[in-house]
VMD Tcl script that builds the backbone (N, CA, C; Angstrom):
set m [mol new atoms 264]
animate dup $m
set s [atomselect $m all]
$s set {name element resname resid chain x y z} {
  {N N UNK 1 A 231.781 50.271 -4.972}
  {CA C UNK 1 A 231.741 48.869 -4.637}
  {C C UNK 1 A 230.480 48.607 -3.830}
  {N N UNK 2 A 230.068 47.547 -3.950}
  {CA C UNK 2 A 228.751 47.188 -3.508}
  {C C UNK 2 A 228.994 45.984 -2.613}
  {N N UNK 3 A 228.055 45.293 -1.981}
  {CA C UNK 3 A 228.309 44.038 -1.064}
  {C C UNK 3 A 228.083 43.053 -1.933}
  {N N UNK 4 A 228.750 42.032 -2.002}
  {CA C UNK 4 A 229.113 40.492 -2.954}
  {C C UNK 4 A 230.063 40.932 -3.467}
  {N N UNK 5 A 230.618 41.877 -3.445}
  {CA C UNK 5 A 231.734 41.881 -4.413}
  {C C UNK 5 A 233.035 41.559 -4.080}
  {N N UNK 6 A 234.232 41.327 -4.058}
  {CA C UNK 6 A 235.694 41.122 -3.677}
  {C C UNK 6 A 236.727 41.655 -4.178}
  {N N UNK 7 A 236.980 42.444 -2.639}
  {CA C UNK 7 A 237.930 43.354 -3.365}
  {C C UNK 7 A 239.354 42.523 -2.424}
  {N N UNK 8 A 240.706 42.544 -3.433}
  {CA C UNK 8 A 242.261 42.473 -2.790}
  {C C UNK 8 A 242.718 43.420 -2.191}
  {N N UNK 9 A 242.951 43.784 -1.182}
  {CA C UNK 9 A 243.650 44.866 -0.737}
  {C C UNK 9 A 245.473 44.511 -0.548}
  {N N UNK 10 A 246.147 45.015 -1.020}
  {CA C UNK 10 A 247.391 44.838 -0.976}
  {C C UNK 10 A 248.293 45.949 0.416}
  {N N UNK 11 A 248.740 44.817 1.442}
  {CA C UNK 11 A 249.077 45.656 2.266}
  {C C UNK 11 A 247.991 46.083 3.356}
  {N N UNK 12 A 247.099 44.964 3.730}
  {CA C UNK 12 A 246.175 45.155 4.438}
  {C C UNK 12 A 246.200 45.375 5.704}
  {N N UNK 13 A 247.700 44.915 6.191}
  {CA C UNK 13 A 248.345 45.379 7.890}
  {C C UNK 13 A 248.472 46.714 7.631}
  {N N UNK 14 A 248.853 47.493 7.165}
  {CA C UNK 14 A 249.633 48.948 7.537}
  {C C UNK 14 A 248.352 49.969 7.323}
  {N N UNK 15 A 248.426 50.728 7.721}
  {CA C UNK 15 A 247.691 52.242 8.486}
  {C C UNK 15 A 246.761 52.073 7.298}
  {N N UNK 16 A 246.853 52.520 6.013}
  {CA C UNK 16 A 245.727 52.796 4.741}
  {C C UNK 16 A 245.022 51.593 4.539}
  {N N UNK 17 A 245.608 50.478 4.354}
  {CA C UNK 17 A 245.247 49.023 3.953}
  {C C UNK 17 A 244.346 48.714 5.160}
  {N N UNK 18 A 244.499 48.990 6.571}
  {CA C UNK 18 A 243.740 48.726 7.865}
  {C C UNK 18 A 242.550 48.762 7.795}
  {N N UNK 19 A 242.399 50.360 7.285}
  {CA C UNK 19 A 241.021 51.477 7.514}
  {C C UNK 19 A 240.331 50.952 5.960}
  {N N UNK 20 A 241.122 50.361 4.939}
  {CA C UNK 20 A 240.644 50.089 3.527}
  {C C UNK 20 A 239.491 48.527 4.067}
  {N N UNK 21 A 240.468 47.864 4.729}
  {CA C UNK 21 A 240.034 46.359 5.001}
  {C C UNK 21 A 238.697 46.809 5.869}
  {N N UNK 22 A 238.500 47.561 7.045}
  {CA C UNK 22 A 238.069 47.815 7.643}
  {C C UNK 22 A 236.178 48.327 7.101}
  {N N UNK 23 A 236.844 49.692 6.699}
  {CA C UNK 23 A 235.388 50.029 5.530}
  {C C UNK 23 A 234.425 49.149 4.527}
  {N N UNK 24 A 235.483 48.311 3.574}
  {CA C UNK 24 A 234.803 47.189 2.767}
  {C C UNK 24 A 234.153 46.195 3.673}
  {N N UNK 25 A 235.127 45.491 4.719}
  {CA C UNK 25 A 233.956 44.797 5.126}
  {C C UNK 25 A 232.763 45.033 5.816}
  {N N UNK 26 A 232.365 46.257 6.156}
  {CA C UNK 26 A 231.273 46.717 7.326}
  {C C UNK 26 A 230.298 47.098 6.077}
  {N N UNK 27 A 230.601 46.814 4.386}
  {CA C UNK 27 A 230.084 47.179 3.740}
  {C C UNK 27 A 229.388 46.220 3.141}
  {N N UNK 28 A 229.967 44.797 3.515}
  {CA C UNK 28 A 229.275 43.633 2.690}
  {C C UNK 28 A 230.488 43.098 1.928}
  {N N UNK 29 A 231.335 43.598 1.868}
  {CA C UNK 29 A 232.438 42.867 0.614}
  {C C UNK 29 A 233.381 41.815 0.974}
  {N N UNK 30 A 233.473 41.324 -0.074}
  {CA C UNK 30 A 234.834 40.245 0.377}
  {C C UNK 30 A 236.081 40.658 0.220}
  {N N UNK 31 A 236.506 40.553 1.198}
  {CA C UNK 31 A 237.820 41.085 1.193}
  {C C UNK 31 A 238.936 40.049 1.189}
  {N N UNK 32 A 240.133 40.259 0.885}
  {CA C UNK 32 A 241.321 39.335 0.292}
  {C C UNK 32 A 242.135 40.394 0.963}
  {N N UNK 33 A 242.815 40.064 1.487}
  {CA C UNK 33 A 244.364 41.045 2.334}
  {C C UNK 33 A 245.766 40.648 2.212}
  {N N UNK 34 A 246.835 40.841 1.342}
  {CA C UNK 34 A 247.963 40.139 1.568}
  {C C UNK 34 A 248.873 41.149 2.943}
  {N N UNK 35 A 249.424 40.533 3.386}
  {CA C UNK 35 A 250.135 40.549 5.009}
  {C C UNK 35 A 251.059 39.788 4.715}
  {N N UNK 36 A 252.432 40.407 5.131}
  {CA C UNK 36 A 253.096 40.009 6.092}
  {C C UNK 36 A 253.101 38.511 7.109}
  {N N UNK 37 A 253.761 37.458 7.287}
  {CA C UNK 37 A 253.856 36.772 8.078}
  {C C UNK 37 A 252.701 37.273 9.367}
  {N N UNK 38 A 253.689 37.839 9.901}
  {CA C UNK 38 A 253.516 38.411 11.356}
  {C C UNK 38 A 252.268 38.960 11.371}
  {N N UNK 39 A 251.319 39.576 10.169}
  {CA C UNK 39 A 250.478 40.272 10.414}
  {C C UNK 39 A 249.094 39.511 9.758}
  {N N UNK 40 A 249.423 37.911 9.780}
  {CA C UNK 40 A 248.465 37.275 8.961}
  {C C UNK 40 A 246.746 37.213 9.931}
  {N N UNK 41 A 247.385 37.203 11.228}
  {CA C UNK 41 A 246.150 37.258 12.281}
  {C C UNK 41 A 245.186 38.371 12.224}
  {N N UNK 42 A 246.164 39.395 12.408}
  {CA C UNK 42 A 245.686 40.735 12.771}
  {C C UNK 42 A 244.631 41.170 11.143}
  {N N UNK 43 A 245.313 40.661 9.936}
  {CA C UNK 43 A 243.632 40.854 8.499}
  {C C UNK 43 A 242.866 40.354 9.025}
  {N N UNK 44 A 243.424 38.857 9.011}
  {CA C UNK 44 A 241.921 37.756 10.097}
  {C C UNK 44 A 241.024 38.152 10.533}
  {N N UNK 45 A 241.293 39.014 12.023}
  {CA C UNK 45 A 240.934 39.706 12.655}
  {C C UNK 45 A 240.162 40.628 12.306}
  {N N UNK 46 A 239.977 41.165 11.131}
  {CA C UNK 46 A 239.303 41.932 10.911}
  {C C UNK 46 A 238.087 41.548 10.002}
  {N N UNK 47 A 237.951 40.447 9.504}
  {CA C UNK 47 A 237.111 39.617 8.457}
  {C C UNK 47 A 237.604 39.445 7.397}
  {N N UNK 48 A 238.747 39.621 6.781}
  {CA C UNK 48 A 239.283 39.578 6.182}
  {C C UNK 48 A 240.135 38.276 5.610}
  {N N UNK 49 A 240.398 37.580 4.104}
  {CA C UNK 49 A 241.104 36.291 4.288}
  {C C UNK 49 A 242.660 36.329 3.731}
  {N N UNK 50 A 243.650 36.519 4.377}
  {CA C UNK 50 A 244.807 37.047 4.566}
  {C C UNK 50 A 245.281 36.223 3.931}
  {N N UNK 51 A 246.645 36.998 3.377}
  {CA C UNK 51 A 247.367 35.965 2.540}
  {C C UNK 51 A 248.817 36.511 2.626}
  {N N UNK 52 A 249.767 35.371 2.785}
  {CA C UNK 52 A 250.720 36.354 3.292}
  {C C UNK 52 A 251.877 36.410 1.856}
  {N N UNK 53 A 252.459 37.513 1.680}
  {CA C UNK 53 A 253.412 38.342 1.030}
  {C C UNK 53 A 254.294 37.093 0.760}
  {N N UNK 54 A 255.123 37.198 -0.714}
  {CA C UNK 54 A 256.073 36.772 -0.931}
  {C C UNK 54 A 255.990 35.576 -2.066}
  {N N UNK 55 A 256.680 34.769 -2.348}
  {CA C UNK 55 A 256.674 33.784 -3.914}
  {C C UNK 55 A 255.823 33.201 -3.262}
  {N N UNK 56 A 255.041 33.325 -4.559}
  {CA C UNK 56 A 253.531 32.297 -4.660}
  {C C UNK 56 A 252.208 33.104 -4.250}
  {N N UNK 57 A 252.517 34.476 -3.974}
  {CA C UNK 57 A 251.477 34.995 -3.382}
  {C C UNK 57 A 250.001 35.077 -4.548}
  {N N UNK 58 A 250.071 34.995 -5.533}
  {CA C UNK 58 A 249.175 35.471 -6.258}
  {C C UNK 58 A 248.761 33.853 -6.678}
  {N N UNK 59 A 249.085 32.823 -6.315}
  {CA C UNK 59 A 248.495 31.193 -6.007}
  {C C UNK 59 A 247.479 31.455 -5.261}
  {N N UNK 60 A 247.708 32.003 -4.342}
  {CA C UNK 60 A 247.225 31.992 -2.762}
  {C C UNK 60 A 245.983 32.938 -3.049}
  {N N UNK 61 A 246.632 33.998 -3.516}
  {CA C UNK 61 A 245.360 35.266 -3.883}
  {C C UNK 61 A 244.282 34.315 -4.863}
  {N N UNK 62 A 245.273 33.498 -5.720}
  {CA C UNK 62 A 243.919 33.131 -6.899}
  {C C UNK 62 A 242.940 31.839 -5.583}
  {N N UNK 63 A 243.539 30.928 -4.887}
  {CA C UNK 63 A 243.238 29.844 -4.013}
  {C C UNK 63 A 241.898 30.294 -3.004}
  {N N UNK 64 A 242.296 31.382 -2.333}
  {CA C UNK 64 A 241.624 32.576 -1.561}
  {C C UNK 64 A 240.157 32.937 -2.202}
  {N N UNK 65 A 240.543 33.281 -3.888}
  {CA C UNK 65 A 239.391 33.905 -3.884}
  {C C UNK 65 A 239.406 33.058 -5.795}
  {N N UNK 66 A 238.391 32.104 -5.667}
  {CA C UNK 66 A 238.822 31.302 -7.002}
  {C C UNK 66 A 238.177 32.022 -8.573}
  {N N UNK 67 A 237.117 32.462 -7.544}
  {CA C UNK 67 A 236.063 33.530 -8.720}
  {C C UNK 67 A 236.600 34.864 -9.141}
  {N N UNK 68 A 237.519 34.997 -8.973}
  {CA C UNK 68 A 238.302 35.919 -9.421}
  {C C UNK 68 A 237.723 37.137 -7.922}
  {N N UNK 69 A 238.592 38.418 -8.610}
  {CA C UNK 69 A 238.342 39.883 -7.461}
  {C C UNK 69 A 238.190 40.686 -8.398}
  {N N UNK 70 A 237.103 41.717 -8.032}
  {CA C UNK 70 A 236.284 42.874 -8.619}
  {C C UNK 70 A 237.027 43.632 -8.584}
  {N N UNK 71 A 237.814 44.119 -7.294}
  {CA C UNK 71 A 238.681 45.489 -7.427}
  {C C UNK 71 A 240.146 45.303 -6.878}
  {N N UNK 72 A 240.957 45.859 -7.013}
  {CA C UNK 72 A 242.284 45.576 -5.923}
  {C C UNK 72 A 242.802 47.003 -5.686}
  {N N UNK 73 A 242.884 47.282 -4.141}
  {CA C UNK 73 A 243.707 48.406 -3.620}
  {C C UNK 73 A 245.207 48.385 -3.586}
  {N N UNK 74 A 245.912 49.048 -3.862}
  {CA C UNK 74 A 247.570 48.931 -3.686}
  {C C UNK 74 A 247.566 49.505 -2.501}
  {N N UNK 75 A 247.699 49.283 -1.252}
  {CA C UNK 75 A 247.950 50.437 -0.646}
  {C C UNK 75 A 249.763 50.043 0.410}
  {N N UNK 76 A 250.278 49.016 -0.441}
  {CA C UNK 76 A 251.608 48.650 -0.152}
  {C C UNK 76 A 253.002 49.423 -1.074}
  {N N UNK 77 A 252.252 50.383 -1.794}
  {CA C UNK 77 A 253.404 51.427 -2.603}
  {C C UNK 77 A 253.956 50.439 -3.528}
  {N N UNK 78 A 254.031 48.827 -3.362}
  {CA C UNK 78 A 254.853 48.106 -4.339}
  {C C UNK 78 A 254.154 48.327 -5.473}
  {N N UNK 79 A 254.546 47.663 -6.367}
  {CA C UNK 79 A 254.197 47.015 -7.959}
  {C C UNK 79 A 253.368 45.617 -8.088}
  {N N UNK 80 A 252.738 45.940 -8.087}
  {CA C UNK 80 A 251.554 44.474 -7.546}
  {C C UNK 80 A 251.890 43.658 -9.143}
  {N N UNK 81 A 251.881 42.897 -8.980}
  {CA C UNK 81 A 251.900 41.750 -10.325}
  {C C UNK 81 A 250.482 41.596 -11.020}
  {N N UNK 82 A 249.950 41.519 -12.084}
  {CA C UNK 82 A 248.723 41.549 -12.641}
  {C C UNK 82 A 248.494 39.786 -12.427}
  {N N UNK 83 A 247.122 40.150 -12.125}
  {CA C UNK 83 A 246.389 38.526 -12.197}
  {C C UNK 83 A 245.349 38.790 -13.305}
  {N N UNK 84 A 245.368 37.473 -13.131}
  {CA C UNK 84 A 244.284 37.174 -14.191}
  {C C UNK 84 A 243.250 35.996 -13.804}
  {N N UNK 85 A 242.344 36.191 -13.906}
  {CA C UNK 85 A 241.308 35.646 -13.017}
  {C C UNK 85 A 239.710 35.778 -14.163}
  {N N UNK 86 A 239.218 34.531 -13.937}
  {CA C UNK 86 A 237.848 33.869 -14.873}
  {C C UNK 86 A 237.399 35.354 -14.160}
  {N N UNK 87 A 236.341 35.970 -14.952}
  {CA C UNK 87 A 234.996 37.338 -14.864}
  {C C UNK 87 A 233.826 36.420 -14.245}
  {N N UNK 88 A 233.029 36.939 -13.091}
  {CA C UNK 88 A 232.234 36.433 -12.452}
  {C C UNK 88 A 230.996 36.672 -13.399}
}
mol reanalyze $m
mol bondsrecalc $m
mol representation Tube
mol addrep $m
């Protein structure tokens, strides 16, 4: 991954997703984080544009980032739902 690019990280509060959010952005990238309620500050916080978990999340993911995302990390163990998103 290179800088301009946008990556989703899924699960961007917890321990892997942290250090994931963390690395991309000191790298140049755009980052997209879905969180938790409670943990919508703490992506923020990191440069990151948080989106929080649950129905409708992948509105929000497409709203967030309209040009679609280059890469997406799972690092929430779930089953992430496929998007589909216009190719930059």
């Amino acid at each position: 991954m290179q800088a301009g690019r946008t990556l989703l990280v899924h699960g961007a509060a917890g321990s892997v997703g942290f250090i994931a959010v963390q690395l991309a952005v000191a790298r140049g990238i755009t980052v997209v984080g879905t969180a938790g309620e409670h943990d919508i500050e703490r992506v923020t916080a990191l440069g990151a544009t948080a989106v929080r978990y649950g129905d409708g999340w992948a509105e929000r993911v497409t709203a967030a980032a309209p040009r679609g995302v280059d890469f997406v990390f799972d690092a929430s163990g779930g089953r992430a739902r496929r998007l589909r998103h216009p190719r930059r």
